[in-house]
C-alpha positions in Angstrom: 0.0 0.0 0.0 1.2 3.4 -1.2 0.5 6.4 1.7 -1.6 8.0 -0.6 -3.9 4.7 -0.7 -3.4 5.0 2.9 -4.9 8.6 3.1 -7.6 7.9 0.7 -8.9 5.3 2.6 -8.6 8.0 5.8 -10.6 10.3 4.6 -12.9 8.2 3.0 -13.4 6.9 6.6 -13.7 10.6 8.2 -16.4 11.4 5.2 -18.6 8.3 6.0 -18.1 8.8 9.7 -19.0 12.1 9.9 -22.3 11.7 7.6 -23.2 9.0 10.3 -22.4 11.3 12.9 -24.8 13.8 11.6 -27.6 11.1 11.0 -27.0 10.4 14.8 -27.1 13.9 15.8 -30.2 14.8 13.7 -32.2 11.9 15.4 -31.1 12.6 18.9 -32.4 16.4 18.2 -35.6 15.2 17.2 -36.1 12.6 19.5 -35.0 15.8 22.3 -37.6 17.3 20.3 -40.6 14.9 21.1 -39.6 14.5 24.6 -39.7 18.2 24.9 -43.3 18.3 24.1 -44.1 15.9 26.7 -42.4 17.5 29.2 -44.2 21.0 27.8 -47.7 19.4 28.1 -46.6 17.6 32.0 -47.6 21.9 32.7 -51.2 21.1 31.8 -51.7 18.8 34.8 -52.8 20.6 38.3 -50.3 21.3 41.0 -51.8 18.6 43.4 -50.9 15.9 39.9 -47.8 17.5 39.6 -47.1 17.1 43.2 -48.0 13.5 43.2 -45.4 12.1 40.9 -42.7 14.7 42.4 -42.6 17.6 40.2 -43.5 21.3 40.2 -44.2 23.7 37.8 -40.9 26.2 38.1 -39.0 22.9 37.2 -40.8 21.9 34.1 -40.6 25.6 32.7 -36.6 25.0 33.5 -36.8 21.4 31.4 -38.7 23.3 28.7 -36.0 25.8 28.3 -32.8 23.7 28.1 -31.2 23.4 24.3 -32.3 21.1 22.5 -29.5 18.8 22.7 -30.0 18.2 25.8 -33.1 15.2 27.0 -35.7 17.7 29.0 -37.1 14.6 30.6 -33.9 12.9 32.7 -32.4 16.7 32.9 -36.0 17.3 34.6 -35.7 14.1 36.3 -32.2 14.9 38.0 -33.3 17.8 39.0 -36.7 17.2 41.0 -34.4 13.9 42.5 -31.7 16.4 43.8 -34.5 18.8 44.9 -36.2 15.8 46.8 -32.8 14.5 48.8 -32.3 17.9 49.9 -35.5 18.7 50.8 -35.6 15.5 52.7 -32.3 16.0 54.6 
């Protein structure tokens, strides 16, 4: 093998990889997308709903604002679980 073989087959590599990295990163924004809209209609329930499965209002406005690369529903998640252990301390 010649280095120029070599380097063809390199950046051949880097152009596939990075077209599957975009495909990854264009479903992961969508699927942040969907969950975003779950965690956007969680603000429709009442406070006593809310309340029952551990979650208040100020901290689904929070989840709803995060980028978009990041999940809204674990980032919501971690937050009400933090809020609990302290509140329970």
């Amino acid at each position: 093998m010649t280095c120029q073989s070599i380097s063809g087959q390199l950046v051949a590599r880097e152009e596939i990889f990075s077209r599957y990295q975009f495909r990854f990163q264009l479903s992961r924004l969508l699927h942040n997308w969907l969950v975003r809209r779950k965690v956007r209609a969680l603000a429709d329930n009442d406070d006593n709903i809310l309340d029952d499965i551990g979650l208040r209002r100020d901290e689904i406005a929070w989840a709803s604002r995060l980028p978009m690369t990041v999940n809204a529903a674990i980032a919501l998640q971690d937050r009400a679980c933090r809020r609990r252990q302290i509140e329970n301390r």
